[in-house]
C-alpha positions as CSV (number, residue, x, y, z in Angstrom):
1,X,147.5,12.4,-129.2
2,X,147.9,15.4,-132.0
3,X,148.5,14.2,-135.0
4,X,150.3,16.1,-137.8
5,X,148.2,16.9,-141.1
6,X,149.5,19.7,-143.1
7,X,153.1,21.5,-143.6
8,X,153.4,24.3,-145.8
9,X,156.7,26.0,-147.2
10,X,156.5,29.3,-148.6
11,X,158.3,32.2,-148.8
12,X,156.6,35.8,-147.6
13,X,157.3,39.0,-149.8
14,X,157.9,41.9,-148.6
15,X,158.6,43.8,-151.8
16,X,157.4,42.2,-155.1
17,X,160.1,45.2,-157.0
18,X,163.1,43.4,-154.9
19,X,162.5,39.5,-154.9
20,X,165.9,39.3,-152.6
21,X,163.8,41.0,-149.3
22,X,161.6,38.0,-148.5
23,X,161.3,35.3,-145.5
24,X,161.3,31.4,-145.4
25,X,158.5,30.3,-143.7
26,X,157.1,27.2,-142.5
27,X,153.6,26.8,-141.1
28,X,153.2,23.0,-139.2
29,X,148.9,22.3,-138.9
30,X,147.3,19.7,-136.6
31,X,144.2,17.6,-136.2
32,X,143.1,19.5,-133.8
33,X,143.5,22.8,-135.9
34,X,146.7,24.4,-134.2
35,X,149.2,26.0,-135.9
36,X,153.1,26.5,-135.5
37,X,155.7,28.8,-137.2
38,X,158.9,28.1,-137.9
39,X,161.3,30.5,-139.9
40,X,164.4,29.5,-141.9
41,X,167.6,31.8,-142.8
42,X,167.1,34.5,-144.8
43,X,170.4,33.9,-147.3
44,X,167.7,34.0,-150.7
45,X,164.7,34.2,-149.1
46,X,165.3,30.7,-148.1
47,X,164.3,29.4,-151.5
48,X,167.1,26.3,-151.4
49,X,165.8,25.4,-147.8
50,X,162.2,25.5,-148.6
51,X,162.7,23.1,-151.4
52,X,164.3,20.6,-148.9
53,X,161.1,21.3,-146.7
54,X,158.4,20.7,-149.1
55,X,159.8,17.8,-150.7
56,X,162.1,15.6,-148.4
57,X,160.7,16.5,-144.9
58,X,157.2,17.2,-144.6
59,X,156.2,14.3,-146.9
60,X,157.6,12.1,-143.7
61,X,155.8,14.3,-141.0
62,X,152.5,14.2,-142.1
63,X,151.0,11.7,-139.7
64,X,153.1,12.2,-136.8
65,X,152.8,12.9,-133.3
66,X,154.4,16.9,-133.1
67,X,155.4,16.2,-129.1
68,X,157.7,13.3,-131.4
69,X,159.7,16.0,-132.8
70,X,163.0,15.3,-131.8
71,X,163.0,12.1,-132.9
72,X,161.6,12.5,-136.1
73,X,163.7,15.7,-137.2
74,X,166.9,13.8,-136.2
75,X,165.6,11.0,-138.2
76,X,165.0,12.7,-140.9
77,X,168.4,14.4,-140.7
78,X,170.3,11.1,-141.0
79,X,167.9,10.1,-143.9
80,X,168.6,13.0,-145.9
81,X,172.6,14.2,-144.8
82,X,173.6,14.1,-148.4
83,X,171.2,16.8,-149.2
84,X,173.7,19.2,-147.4
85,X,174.1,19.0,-143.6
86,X,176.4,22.2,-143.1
87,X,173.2,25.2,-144.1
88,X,171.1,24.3,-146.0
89,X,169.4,20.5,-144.4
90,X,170.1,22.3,-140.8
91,X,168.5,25.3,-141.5
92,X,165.4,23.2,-142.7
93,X,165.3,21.3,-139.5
94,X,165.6,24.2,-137.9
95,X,162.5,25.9,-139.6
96,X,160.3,22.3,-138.7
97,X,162.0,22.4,-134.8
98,X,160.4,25.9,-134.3
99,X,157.0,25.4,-135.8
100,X,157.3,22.2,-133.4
101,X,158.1,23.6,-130.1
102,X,155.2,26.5,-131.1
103,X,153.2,23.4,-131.4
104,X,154.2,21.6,-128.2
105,X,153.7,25.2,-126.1
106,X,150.2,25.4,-127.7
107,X,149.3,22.2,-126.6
108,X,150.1,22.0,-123.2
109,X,149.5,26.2,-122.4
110,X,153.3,26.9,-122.0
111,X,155.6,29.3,-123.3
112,X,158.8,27.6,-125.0
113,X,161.4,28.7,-122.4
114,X,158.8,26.8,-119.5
115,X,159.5,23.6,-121.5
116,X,162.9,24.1,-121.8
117,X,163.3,24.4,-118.1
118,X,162.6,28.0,-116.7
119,X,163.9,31.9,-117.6
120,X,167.0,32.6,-115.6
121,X,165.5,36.3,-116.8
122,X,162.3,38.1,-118.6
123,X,163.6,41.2,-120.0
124,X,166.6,40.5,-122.4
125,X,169.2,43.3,-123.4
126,X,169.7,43.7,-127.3
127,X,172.6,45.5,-129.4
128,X,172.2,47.3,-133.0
129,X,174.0,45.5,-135.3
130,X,174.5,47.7,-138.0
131,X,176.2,46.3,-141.1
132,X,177.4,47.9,-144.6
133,X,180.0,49.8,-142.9
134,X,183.0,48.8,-145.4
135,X,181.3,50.6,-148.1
136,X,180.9,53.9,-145.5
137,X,183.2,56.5,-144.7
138,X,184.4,57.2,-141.5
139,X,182.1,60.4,-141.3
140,X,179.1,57.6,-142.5
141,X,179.8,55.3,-140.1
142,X,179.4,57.6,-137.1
143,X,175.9,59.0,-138.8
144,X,174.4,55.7,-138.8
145,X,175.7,54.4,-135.4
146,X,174.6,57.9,-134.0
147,X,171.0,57.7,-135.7
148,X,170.2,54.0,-134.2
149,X,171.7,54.5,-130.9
150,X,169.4,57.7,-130.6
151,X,165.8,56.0,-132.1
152,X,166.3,52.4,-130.2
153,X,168.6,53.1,-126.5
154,X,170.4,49.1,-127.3
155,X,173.1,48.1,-124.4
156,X,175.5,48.5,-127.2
157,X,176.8,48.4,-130.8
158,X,178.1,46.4,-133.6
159,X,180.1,47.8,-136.5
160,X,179.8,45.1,-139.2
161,X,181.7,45.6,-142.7
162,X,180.1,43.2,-144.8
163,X,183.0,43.7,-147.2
164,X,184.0,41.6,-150.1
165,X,185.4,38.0,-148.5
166,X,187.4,37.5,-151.7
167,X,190.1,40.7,-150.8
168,X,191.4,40.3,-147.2
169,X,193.0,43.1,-145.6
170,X,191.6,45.6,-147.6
171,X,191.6,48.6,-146.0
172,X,193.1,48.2,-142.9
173,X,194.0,51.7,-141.5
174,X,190.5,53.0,-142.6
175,X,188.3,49.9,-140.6
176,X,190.0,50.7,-137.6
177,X,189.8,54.9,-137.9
178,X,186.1,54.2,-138.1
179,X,186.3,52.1,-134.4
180,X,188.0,54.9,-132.8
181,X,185.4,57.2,-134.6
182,X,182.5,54.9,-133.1
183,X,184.1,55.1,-129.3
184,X,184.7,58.9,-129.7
185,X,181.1,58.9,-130.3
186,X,180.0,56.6,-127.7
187,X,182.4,57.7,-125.1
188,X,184.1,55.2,-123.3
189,X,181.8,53.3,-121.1
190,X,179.3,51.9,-123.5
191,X,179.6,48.4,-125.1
192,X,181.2,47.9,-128.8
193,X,181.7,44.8,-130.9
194,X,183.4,44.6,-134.1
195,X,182.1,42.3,-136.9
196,X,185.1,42.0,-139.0
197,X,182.8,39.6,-142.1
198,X,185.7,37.0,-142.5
199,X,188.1,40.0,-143.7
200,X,190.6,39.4,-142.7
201,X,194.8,37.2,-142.7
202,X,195.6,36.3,-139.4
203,X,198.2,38.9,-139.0
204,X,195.8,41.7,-140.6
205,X,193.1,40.0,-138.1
206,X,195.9,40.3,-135.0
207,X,196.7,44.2,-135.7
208,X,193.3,45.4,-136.1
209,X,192.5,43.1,-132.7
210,X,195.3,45.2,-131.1
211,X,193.6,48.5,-132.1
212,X,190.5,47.3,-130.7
213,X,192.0,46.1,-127.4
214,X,192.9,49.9,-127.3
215,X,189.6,51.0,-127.7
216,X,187.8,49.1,-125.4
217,X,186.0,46.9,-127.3
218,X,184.1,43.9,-125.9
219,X,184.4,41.7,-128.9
220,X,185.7,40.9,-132.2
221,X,183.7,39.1,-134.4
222,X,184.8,36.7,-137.3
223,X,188.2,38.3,-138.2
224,X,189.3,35.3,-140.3
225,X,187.7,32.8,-142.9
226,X,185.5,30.8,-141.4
227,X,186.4,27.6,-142.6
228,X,189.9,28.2,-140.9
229,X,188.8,27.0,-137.8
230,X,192.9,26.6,-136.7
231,X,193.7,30.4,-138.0
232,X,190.5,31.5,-136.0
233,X,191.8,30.1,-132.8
234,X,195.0,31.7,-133.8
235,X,193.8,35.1,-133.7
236,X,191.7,34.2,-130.5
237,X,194.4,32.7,-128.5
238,X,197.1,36.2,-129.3
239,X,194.5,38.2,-128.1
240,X,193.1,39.5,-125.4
241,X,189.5,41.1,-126.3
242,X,187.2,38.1,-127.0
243,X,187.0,36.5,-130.5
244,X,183.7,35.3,-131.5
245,X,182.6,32.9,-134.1
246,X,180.0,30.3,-135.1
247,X,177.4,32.1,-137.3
248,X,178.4,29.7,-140.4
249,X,179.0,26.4,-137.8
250,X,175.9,24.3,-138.6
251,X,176.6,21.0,-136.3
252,X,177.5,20.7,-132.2
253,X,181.0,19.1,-133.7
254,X,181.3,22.0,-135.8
255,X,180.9,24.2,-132.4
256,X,183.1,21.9,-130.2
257,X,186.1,22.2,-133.2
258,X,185.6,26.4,-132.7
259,X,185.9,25.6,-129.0
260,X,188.9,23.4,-129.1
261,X,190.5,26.0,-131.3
262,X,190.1,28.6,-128.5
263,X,187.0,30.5,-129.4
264,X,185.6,31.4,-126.7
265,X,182.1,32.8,-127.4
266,X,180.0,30.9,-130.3
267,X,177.8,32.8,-132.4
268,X,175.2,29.8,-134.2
269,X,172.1,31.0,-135.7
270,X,168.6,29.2,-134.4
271,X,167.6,29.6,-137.9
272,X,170.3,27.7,-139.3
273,X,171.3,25.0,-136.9
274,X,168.4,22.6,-135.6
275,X,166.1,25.5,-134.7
276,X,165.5,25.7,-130.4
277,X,166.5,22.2,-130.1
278,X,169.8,22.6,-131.9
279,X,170.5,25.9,-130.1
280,X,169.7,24.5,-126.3
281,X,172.1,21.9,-127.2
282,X,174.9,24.4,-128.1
283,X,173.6,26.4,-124.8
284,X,174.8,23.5,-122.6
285,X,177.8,22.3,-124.7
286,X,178.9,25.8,-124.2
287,X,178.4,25.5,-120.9
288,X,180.3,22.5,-120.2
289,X,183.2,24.0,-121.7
290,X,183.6,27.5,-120.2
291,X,182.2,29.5,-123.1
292,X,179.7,31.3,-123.9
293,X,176.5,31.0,-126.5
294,X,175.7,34.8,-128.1
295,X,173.3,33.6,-131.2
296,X,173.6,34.9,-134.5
297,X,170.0,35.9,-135.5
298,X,168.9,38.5,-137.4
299,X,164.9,38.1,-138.6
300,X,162.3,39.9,-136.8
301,X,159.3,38.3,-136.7
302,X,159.3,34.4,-135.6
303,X,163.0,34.3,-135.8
304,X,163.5,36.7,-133.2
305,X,160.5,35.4,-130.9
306,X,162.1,31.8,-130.9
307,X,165.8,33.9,-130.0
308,X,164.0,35.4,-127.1
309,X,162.7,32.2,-125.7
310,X,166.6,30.6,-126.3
311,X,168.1,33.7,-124.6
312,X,166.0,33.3,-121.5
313,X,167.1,29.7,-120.7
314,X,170.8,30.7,-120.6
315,X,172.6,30.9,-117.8
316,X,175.7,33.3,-117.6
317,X,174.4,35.9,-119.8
318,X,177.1,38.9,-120.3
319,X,176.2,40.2,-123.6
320,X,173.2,41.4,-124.9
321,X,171.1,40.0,-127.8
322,X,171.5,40.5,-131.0
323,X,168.2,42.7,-133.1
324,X,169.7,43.3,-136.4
325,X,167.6,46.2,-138.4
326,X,169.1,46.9,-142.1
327,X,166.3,49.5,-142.6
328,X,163.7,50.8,-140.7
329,X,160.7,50.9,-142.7
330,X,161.9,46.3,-143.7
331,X,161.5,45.4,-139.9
332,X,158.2,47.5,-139.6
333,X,156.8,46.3,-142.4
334,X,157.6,42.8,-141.6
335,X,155.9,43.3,-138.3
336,X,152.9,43.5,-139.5
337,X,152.4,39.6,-139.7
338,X,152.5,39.7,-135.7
339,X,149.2,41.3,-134.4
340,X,151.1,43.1,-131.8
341,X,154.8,44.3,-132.9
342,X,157.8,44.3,-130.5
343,X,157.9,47.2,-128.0
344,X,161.3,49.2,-128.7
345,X,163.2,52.1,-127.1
346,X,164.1,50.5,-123.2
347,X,167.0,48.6,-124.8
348,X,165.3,45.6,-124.1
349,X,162.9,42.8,-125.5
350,X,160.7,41.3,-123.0
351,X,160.2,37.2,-123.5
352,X,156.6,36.7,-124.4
353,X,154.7,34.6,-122.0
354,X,151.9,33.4,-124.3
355,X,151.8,29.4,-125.1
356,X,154.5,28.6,-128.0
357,X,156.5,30.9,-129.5
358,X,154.3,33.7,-127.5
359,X,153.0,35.8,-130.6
360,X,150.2,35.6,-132.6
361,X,150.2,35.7,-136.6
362,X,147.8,37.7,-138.7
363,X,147.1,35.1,-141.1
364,X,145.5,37.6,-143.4
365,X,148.4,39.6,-143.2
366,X,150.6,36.6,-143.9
367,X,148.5,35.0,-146.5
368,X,148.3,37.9,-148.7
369,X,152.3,37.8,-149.1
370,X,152.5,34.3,-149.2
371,X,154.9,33.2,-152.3
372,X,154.8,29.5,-153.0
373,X,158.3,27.6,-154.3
374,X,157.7,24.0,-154.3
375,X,155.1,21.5,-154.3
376,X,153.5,20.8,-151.1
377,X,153.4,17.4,-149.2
């Protein structure tokens, strides 16, 4: 039996001028010397999930068999709810359930997706999601889309605005000129999606859905608050292209209310909700209900290797992944803690087929950036 002896929670710099570009890590050490990696979401660097880790949880895993860890993350769940189940205590589960499973792989010589049952596929289609489009003009817009679907070949596009959530409806007529712009570009045969940010009133929400329906688009992401789960299914049930949601749902009943409100593709984040365990578990509650599971995730290091090893188990697939990239020289330079970076330029990821998560961490290059934020256990 492994036993459990170390877990560390750090954040990892990637620019000591801008403290705002850095990573939540966790790094989960056995008895017999192996190592897992878990990641958390990136909202601050992860600094208000770390400090969950270091003090609540790992104090309580030290000691215990990792092949336990369903158990004892759920445990520790229920111990510590009040600490904030909806982000921040699910995201740090989720960071443990990771390192865990990379854990459990490395122990018995298997990839993750082997332990979760088999790959329904090896090679998983990805789309550019490329954000900061509010603050773009139309002209802009078309640039950036242009520039990424010529360096990286994805199975399609998302335009996300990442306006301001406090001012819906803000510019209407200009966010939909900049989707016809984006299909005139394109042409008509290659996949869009439309990541509206939480921008919008239901009947703003319902006209620029209508626009879109025009245009082809294959989904429409978040037009409404996200905390008005009813107004969501609103939107969802007057139209026809497919509403998505889920990126801020952190629990399975949080998923099944999106569902029952008509939602029809859920968009949860590994990072944020239970890690692989939590996101299988949505897998097959989506399953059971018709819909289908297209994660939020947009991290590129351990983050997107547990994504991969999620996306493989899933039955049903019609859209690709998801390989957000906010700037070129971030995702390379973040890449350098993986000895051997992902391949791009097929449209494509293949799932790696090592034990765990599949890659292997330069722990020089790691340690070196390495920021501590709380005491360790």
């Amino acid at each position: 039996m492994a036993t459990i002896t170390n877990v560390e929670a750090f954040q990892v710099a990637w620019s000591d001028d801008v403290p705002a570009k850095r990573s939540g890590f966790v790094r989960v050490t056995t008895d017999a010397g192996i190592q897992g990696y878990g990641e958390c979401t990136p909202m601050q660097g992860g600094v208000h999930v770390l400090g969950i880790v270091a003090n609540n949880l790992a104090p309580a895993l030290v000691g215990r068999d990792p092949l336990d860890h369903a158990v004892v993350l759920d445990t520790l769940f229920h111990r510590f709810i009040k600490l904030g189940p909806e982000g921040s205590l699910t995201s740090a589960i989720a960071a443990l359930d990771i390192a865990l499973w990379d854990i459990k792989g490395k122990l018995l010589g298997q990839p993750v997706h082997k332990l979760l049952g088999g790959a329904w596929r090896t090679e998983i289609p990805f789309y550019t999601s490329l954000g900061g489009n509010a603050q773009r003009t139309v002209d802009a817009v078309v640039r950036a889309v242009e520039k990424r679907v010529k360096r990286d070949s994805p199975r399609a596009v998302k335009i996300r605005f990442d306006g301001d959530r406090t001012t819906l409806d803000h510019d209407i007529p200009g966010d939909i000129a900049k989707a016809k712009a984006v299909r005139k570009l394109v042409g008509d045969g290659f996949m869009l999606g439309f990541d509206a940010n939480n921008g919008y009133s239901v009947g703003g929400a319902i006209k620029v859905g209508r626009a879109l329906e025009e245009l082809g688009y294959a989904w429409f992401e978040e037009p409404t608050q996200h905390y008005y789960v009813k107004a969501m299914g609103e939107v969802a049930r007057r139209l026809d292209i497919v509403v998505t949601a889920g990126e801020q749902t952190y629990t399975m009943q949080g998923v099944v209310d999106l569902i029952d409100a008509g939602v029809k593709i859920i968009q949860c984040d590994p990072l944020k909700m239970g890690g692989i365990t939590g996101l299988a578990q949505c897998i097959a509650l989506a399953f059971a209900h018709g819909v289908e599971i297209v994660p939020h995730q947009t991290q590129p290091t351990i983050g997107h290797a547990a994504h991969l090893h999620l996306m493989a188990i899933k039955m049903h697939a019609t859209k690709p992944m998801e390989w957000n990239d906010p700037e070129e020289r971030d995702t390379a330079l973040m890449q350098t803690i993986m000895r051997a970076p992902w391949p791009m330029g097929n449209g494509t990821f293949r799932v790696p087929s090592g034990p765990g998560l599949g890659i292997e961490i330069d722990d020089d290059q790691l340690n070196r950036r390495i920021r501590r934020v709380a005491p360790q256990a």
